[in-house]
C-alpha positions, 0 to 999 in steps of 0.5 A: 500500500505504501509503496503505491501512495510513494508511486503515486505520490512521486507520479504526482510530483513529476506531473507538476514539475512537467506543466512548471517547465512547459509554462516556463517555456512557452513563456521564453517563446513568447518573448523571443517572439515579441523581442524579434517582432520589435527588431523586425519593426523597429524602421516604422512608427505605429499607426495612429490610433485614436484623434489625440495622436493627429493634427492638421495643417492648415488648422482651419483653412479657407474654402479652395486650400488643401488641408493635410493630415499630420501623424496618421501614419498611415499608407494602407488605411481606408478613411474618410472625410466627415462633416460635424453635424452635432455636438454635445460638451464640445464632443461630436456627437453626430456627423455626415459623410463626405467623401472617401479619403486615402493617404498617400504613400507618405501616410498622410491625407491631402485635401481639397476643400474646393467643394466643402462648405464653412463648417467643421470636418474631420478624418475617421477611419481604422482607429479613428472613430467618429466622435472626436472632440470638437477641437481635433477637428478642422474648420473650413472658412470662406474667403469673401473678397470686395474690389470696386473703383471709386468711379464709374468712369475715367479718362484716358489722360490727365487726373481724371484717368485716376480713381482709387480701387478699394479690395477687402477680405475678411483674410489678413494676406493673401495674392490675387490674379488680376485680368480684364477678360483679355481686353487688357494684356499684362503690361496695360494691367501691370502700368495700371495698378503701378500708379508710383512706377516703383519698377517699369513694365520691363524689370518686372517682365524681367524678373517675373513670378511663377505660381509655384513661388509668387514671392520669387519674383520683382513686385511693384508700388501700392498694389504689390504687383508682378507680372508671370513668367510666359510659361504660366497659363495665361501669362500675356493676360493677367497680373497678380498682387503679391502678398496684398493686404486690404487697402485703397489705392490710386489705379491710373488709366492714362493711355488705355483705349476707351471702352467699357471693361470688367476686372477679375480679381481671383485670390491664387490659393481660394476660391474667393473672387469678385469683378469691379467695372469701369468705363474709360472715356476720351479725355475732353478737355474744356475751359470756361473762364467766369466772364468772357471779358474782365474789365478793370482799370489799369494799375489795379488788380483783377479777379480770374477765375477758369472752370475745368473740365476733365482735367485739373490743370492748363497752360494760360496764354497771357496777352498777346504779340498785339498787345505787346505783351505776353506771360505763359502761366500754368494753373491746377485745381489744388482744392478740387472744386474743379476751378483755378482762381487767382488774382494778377496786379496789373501794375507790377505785372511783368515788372523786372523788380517785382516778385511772384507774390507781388504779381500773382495770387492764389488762396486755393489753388497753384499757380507759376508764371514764366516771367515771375515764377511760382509752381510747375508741374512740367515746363512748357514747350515752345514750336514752330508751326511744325512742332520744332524747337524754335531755337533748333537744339531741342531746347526752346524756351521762353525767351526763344518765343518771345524773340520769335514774336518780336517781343524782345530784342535777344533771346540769350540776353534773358530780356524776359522781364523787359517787355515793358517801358512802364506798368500794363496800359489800358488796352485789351489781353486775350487769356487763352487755355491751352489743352497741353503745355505746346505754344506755336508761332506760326508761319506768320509770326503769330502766336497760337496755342496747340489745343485752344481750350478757352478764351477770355480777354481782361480789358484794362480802362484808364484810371482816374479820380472821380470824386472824394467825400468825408461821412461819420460813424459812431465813435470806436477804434478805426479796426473794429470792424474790417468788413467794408460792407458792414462798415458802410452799414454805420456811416452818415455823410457829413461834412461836419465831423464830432470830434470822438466820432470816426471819420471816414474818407471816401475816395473814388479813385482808380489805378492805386490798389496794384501799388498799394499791395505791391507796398503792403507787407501783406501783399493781395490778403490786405485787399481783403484784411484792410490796410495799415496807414504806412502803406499810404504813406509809402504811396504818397509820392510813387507814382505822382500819386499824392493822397494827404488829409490836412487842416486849411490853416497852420498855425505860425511856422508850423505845417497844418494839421495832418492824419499821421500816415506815417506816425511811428505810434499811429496803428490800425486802431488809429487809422484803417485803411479799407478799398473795394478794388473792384469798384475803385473805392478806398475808405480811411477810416481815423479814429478822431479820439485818438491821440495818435490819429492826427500828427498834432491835437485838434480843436472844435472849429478846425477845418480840413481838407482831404486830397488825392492828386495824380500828377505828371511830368511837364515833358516825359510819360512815366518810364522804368528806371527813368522817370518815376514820379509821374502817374504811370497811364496819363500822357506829359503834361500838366493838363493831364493831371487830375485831381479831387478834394473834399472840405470838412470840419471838426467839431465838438460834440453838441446837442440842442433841445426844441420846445424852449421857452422865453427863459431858455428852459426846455418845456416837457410835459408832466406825463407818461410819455413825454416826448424831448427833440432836439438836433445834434452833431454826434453820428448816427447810430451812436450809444445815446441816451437823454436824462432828466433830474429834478431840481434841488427842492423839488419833491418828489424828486425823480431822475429819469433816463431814455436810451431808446431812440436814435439819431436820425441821418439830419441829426434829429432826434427824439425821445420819450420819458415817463414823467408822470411823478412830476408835476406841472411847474417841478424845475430840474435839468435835461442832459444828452448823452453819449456813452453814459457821457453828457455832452450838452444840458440845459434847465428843464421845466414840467408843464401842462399837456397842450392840446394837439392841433386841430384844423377845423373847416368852417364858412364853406362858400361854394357854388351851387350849380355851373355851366359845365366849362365855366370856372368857380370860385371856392373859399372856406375858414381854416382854424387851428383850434389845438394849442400847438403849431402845425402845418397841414395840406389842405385840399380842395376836392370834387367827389374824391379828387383833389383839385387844388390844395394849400400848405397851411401853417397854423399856431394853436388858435389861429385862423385863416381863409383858403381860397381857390379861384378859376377852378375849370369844370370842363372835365366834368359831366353834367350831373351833381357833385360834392365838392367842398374844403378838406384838412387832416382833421375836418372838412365841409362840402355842399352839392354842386350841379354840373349843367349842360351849356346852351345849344342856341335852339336852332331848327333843323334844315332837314325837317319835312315842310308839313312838319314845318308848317304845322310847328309854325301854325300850331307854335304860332297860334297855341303855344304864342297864346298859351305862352303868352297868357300863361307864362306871363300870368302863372309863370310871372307870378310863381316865379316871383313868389317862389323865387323871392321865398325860396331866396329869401331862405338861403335855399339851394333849388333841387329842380331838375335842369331843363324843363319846369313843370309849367313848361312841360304843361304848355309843351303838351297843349301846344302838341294837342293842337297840333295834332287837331290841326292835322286831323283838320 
């Protein structure tokens, strides 16, 4: 028994050790196996499996790039593209098949989302599920792209062949092919959009750029662009913009054929594109200048102004080879009002001595001149009629054109500046616009302009002195207000001047204002900004001109008293000089309470006379450099010299009241409303007002001011107080005052309200009835039954109309007696009338009745004889008797009765002209008779 639990217990053992060494084994296999598995794939990195092991490049690219996995690792694999269609907690929770996708032999997908909308994708496939988190996907993002030019439509030349073209995308950089559906090759888009010419067409072409490496190449101006190299597709037809970042530039379209063209502008890497239209038109160019003729008188300064059209810039022949006189000027639009406005001064015009600034101005715009200088864009070129350069080496200047046309003696000896003797004379300038920058003389000596755009003519007139005159203005500094029209709002003519008042001068002259900029140091700006009494001063005698404002007598030795043109203390608070250049008006405004106004103090009473002489030599007319002190446009000689003053006086400040008594008090009613008049010299429109205090005692008092009033043009005045505190007989004074000044007073006395006049019509004597053409006589009593003194027109009047009338004047209870006699009636028709005397304020009328005059009765040649015969038989027989018996008795004794009573009664008879009654009753018996006659 023991021996086989041994047997079996060491059978046991033995079967355990067996499956020990057989695990042992199969393990060291399986580790060999694994350790030469890693040998043999130790060359290859392990396929992705799961989306944390992948990426994208680029992360989110735009619609049309391709987008590239990165560590698939995966050549063999089946995948596809998925769109995210939901998602949850930022993990995709459902999506959308695409398309298949199959790495290349590099393991990686390459994409192309030409055709994937902007959303979110992703690869799945193999290991790599369909539920990645939201960030180990790709987005796809849509470029947008705008292009448009500013304009519609350009020119072919000239600033107008210019316009801006904007491009925008929701992209920081990006390249762009640019073509124009091959209307335009690449050297006409390349010049285009190379508006700052950095590199020409040619260095570009020579150094172009492949669509492989847009950056391999030469890219010019604002726009980056380049031109490809002739291998690429379409090479001769586009451009492209390298590396462009959203902006506005200029695109320049100078010499490209009118039409009508549509841009294309194709991003290189995206499917963003967008088109912008333009049209380009021949370039039209036109000048309107404002006027066809600018008249001003020589010596002064005239105003031009040129509208442009499709362009911003001409050349401006000024003057002519008849004129004796030319300058070549170039204009340009610098404020883009489409207009070039400048100034020129006559006087200094082609003077060798004078600068730009002091012949040419321009606020807004450029402006050059070839005699004075300025601003040029190019040179001006100078032909013959052939288009050769007039001196032959390809250099023709100014000076070879003016020799050409006999302006000048010699070319080489720079003689521009001599063409002139002396200053422009009245004559006529042609100002033309020239269309390019070519002057021609053509065969016959003459000047032309290769492309005449516009023509005008500046017509200088001669210049003179038509009048002088002195006004006043309330008082203030002579600066406070340098807008002429506004001053000449505050000024009253008067030849009597209240010292503290401004004076003004008034001087109608011509010929000045030219040599009055040329001596301001502010030049043309003082035309407009006034100017300072030293440039009066530096006038006076240049030119023969003499302008002085002196007082009639001096004193002693001394010379008269003077405005202080050349007063070093004297400044434009003091005297202010204002001109109306284009009117040939200058105003010097003094300042008359300044110490520093006249050259020594002045008194009331002074007199002065203000002055302004063009004079001449007795021999010579004015010559540069030669003879300079005699007016530049009047001809040798004395008789030539002109001249014109004016005479006023300086007064103190004065003012008188109306209404004074025996005593010379000044009368004011005790009312509400009491009116004071008077007269004084203090300018119109000054600070006045007038106060009146109650004497010393008098109770209550009262102090009483009114400023509401104004002096009127004659110096006039009226104001109204409120005195009603007073009472009849308080005494005080009355003061006027200017600027809370009193300048004049004088006692007062309150008194009773006077009746106003009234004038009243009475003792009409009037006719009452006429022959019509015969005269009347008409009279009446006239009474001014009010207390004051007035006068009234009083009228005579015929229905309505005045017939005659009379000024009456009147004291308060004074009559008189109106009469108007021969008053013809041939006008007026038979008919009644009123008539009558009438004033303001009454009138009294009565009837007058217009007869007609007597025909003398005579028959009529052409009765027939029965009716003759009968009227003989009947008016001899019935109408002598009845006429007879009843006339003398009835109308005999009717009428003395009547006629006596009614007389008698001061009646007027209101009968009917022609036949009474007692006629009309014999007329019937006499026509009855007749007829029984006639039955007979």
């Amino acid at each position: 028994m023991r021996c086989e639990r041994t047997k079996q217990t060491m059978t046991n053992d033995n079967n355990s050790t067996r499956k020990k060494a057989n695990a042992v084994f199969f393990t060291a296999v399986m580790v060999l196996s694994m350790v030469a598995a890693g040998f043999a794939a130790a060359p290859a990195a392990a396929a992705a499996n799961s989306h944390a092991d992948i990426s994208y490049d680029p992360a989110s690219p735009y619609q049309g790039q391709d987008v590239s996995t990165v560590d698939l690792n995966d050549a063999d694999g089946d995948y596809q593209i998925r769109r995210v269609t939901e998602t949850e907690d930022g993990e995709v929770t459902n999506s959308q098949f695409v398309e298949d996708a199959n790495p290349g032999d590099d393991g990686e997908i390459t994409y192309d989302t030409d055709d994937l909308q902007a959303d979110d994708y992703f690869v799945s496939g193999e290991e790599l599920s369909r539920t990645p988190s939201l960030d180990q996907t790709f987005e796809v993002r849509v470029q947008d792209l705008s292009t448009e030019f500013d304009d519609d439509e350009v020119t072919d030349e000239g600033q107008n062949a210019l316009t801006d073209l904007d491009i925008s995308s929701n992209r920081g950089e990006y390249s762009l092919n640019v073509s124009a559906d091959g209307d335009l090759d690449d050297e006409e888009l390349y010049n285009i959009l190379n508006t700052n010419q950095d590199n020409s067409y040619s260095d570009a072409a020579d150094d172009p750029v492949t669509s492989d490496d847009l950056t391999d190449g030469r890219n010019s101006g604002n726009f980056n662009v380049a031109v490809y190299d002739p291998e690429e597709e379409d090479a001769d037809e586009k451009v492209v913009l390298v590396n462009f970042q959203d902006d506005e530039f200029e695109a320049n379209f100078s010499d490209i054929d009118a039409g009508d063209y549509e841009f294309t502008f194709e991003v290189t890497d995206t499917e963003a594109e967008d088109t912008a239209n333009i049209t380009v038109t021949e370039r039209d160019r036109s000048a309107a200048f404002s006027q066809s003729v600018y008249t001003q008188t020589a010596g002064d300064v005239v105003n031009v102004t040129v509208e442009l059209d499709d362009t911003d810039n001409t050349w401006v022949q000024f003057g002519s080879e008849d004129a004796g006189f030319i300058d070549v000027l170039y204009l340009e639009d610098d404020d883009d009002d489409d207009e070039v406005t400048f100034q020129a001064n006559t006087r200094t015009l082609g003077n060798e001595d004078a600068d730009f600034e002091d012949v040419y101005d321009s606020e807004e715009d450029i402006i050059g001149s070839e005699i004075h200088g300025g601003d040029f864009e190019e040179d001006a070129s100078y032909v013959d009629e052939d288009g050769n350069d007039l001196n032959g080496d390809g250099n023709g200047n100014f000076e070879d054109y003016l020799e050409a046309l006999d302006l000048i003696d010699n070319a080489e000896a720079d003689l521009v500046d001599e063409q002139l003797t002396r200053p422009l004379q009245p004559t006529d300038y042609d100002i033309a616009a020239n269309g390019n920058n070519e002057f021609v003389v053509n065969d016959d000596d003459e000047s032309e302009l290769d492309d005449e755009i516009g023509l005008a003519t500046v017509d200088l007139t001669e210049p003179g002195i038509d009048n002088i005159q002195t006004w006043t203005a309330p008082g203030n500094n002579a600066d406070e207000n340098d807008e002429l029209d506004e001053v000449l709002e505050t000024v009253t003519q008067r030849s009597d001047i209240a010292i503290d008042d401004q004076l003004i001068v008034q001087v109608e002259a011509s010929g000045i204002y030219g040599q009055m900029v040329n001596q301001s140091d502010n030049g043309f700006d003082d035309l407009n900004d006034g100017f300072s009494a030293q440039t009066i001063a530096d006038l006076n005698g240049m030119d023969g001109v003499t302008l002085e404002v002196e007082s009639t007598d001096a004193t002693g030795n001394q010379d008269p008293v003077a405005l202080d043109f050349a007063g070093g203390d004297v400044g434009d608070d003091d005297i202010f000089v204002l001109v109306d250049n284009e009117n040939g008006e200058m105003y010097i405004i003094a300042d008359t309470s300044s110490g520093d106004t006249f050259d020594r103090s002045v008194e009331d009473g002074d007199d002065f006379t203000a002055e302004l002489e063009y004079d001449t030599d007795e021999d010579e007319r004015f010559e540069f450099g030669e003879v300079e002190d005699a007016f530049p446009y009047f001809q040798a000689g004395d008789e030539n010299v002109q001249s014109e003053s004016a005479e006023f006086t300086l007064e103190d400040r004065d003012a008188t009241f109306d209404n004074q008594n025996e005593d010379d008090e000044v009368q004011i009613v005790a009312q509400e409303g009491a009116t004071v008049s008077g007269e004084t010299n203090v300018a119109p429109g000054s600070d006045v007002s007038v106060r009146v205090r109650s004497a010393q005692g008098v109770s209550p008092s009262f102090v009483e001011t009114a400023d509401e009033f104004n002096v009127s043009e004659d110096g006039t005045f009226e104001a109204e107080l409120d005195l009603s505190a007073g009472s009849v007989g308080d005494e005080g004074t009355i003061n006027f005052r200017v600027a809370g000044s009193s300048i004049a007073s004088s006692d007062m006395v309150l008194v009773e309200e006077e009746a106003p006049a009234n004038f009243a019509v009475s003792d009409l004597s009037a006719p009452g009835s006429v022959t019509q053409g015969d005269a009347i006589d008409v009279s009446a009593t006239i009474e001014n039954t009010g207390d004051e003194t007035a006068t009234q027109t009083v009228e005579f009047q015929i229905d309505g109309d005045v017939i005659a009338d009379q000024d009456i004047e009147l004291e308060g209870g004074e009559d008189t007696t109106v009469e108007y006699t021969d008053v013809d009636t041939s006008s007026l028709d038979p008919g009644d009338y009123e008539h009558g005397v009438f004033t303001d304020d009454d009138s009294q009328t009565a009837t007058l009745t217009v007869e007609a005059p007597d025909d003398g009765g005579d028959d009529d040649d052409s009765e027939d004889d029965s009716t003759d015969d009968s009227t003989d038989d009947s008016t001899d027989d019935s109408t002598d008797d009845s006429t007879d018996d009843s006339t003398d008795d009835s109308t005999d004794d009717s009428s003395d009765d009547s006629t006596d009573d009614s007389t008698d009664d001061d009646s007027t008879d209101d009968s009917t002209p022609g036949f009474g009654a007692l006629v009309a009753l014999v007329a019937l018996i006499a026509a009855a008779l007749l007829a029984t006659r006639r039955r007979d």
